[in-house]
N, C-alpha and C positions, 0 to 999 in steps of 0.2 A: 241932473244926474242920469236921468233916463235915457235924455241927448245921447251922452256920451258911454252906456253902454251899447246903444242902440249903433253906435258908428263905430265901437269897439267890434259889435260882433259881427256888422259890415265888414270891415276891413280884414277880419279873423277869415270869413266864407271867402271874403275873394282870396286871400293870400293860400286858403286850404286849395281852393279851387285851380288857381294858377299853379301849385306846384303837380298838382296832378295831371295838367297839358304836357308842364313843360317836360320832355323827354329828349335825349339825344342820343346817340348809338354810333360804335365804333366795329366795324367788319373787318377782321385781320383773312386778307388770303394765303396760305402758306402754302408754300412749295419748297418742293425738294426732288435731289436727283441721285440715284445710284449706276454709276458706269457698271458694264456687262463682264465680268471677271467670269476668265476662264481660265483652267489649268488640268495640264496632260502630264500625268509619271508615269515611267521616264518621258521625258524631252530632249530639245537636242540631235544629237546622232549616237549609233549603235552599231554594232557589226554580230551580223549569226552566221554560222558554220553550214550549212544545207549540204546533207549529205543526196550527191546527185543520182543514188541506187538504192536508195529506200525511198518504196511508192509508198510508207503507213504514214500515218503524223511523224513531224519534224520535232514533235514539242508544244511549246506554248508557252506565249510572252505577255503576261497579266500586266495591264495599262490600269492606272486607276486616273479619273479625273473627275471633276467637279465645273460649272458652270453655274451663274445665280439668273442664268436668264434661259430662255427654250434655247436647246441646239441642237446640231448633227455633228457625227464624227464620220468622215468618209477613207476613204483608202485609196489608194492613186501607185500604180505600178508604172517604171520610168521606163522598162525594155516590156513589158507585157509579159514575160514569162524569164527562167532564167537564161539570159543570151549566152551565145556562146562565144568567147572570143578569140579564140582559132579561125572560126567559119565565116569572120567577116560577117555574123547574123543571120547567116542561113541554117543555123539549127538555133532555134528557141522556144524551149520546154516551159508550155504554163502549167501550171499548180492552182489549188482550189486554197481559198483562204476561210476559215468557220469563225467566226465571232459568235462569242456565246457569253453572256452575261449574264449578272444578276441584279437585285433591287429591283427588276420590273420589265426587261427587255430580257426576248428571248434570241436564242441562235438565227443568225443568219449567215449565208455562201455566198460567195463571189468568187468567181476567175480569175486570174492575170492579166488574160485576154480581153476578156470585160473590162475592167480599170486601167488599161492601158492609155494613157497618156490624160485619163477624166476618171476625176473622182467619184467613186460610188460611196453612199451613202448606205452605211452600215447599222446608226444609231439614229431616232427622233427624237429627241424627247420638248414637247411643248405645254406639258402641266404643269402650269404654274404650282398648284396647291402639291403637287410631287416635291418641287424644285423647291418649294417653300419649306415641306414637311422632312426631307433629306441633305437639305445644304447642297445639292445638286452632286451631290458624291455617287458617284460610280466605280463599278469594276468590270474588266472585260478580259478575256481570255482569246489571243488569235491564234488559230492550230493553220499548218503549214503541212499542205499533203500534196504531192503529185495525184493527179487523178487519173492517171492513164498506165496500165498496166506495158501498153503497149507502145508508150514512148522509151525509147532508147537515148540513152545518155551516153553519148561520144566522148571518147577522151578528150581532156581540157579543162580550160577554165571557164567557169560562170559566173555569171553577175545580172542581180537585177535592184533597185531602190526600190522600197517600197513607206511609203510614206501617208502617214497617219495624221489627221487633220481634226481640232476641235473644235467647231467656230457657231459662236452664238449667232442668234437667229431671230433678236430683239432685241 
């Protein structure tokens, strides 16, 4: 009887022994992807009135838009200032453009002149923990001024596009 406790309790140490080596392990790597969602209101096209004899603000056209990733929003004038289309393009008056915002960007100016034909960058924004803490929601206000006291506005018609861009940047 001794025998066979004695190989009872052999057998017991190695089988404790052996479950305590044996180990095996399973490593899941995950991944995942979110595309860069952007969006600008209004969008599309639009038509303003620009009265061509008042040098004060034109007004102001509140843009709201949102991104989930860092972006800019730049500005891009298609004649550079308002052409004239009588003059065949020899008179074209530019104007000063103010974005002024809120949530964390402050005002900045740009020209006609300057954005003619290249977009200027009006907005940054690349903090993530921002973009994370606000949904990337924005608001912007663009005010429309002649800056020159001493340009003259010739009878006719004007016309310029001007065109607003919101393009993520990650």
């Amino acid at each position: 009887m001794k025998r066979t406790l004695t190989a009872i309790a052999a057998v017991a140490m190695f089988a404790g022994s052996a479950a305590a080596l044996d180990s095996e392990e399973l490593t899941i790597n995950l991944s995942g992807e979110v595309d860069s969602v952007c969006e600008l209101v209004p969008e599309g096209t639009a038509s303003y009135n620009v009265d061509m004899l008042d040098t004060g603000n034109q007004g102001s056209l509140t843009i709201l838009y949102s991104c989930n990733s860092p972006y800019t929003v730049s500005l891009e004038s298609l004649n550079g200032g308002m052409l004239h289309a009588e003059s065949g393009g020899s008179v074209n008056i530019d104007y000063d453009i103010e974005a002024a915002g809120f949530f964390g960007f402050g005002a900045t100016s740009t020209n006609s002149a300057a954005m003619n034909g290249t977009p200027v960058v009006i907005v940054t924004n690349s903090d993530w923990q921002n973009i994370l803490l606000n949904g990337g929601l924005r608001t912007g206000n663009l005010d429309l001024s002649f800056d020159s006291l001493s340009e003259y506005a010739v009878a006719g018609t004007y016309s310029d596009e001007l065109t607003i861009t919101l393009t993520a940047t990650n």
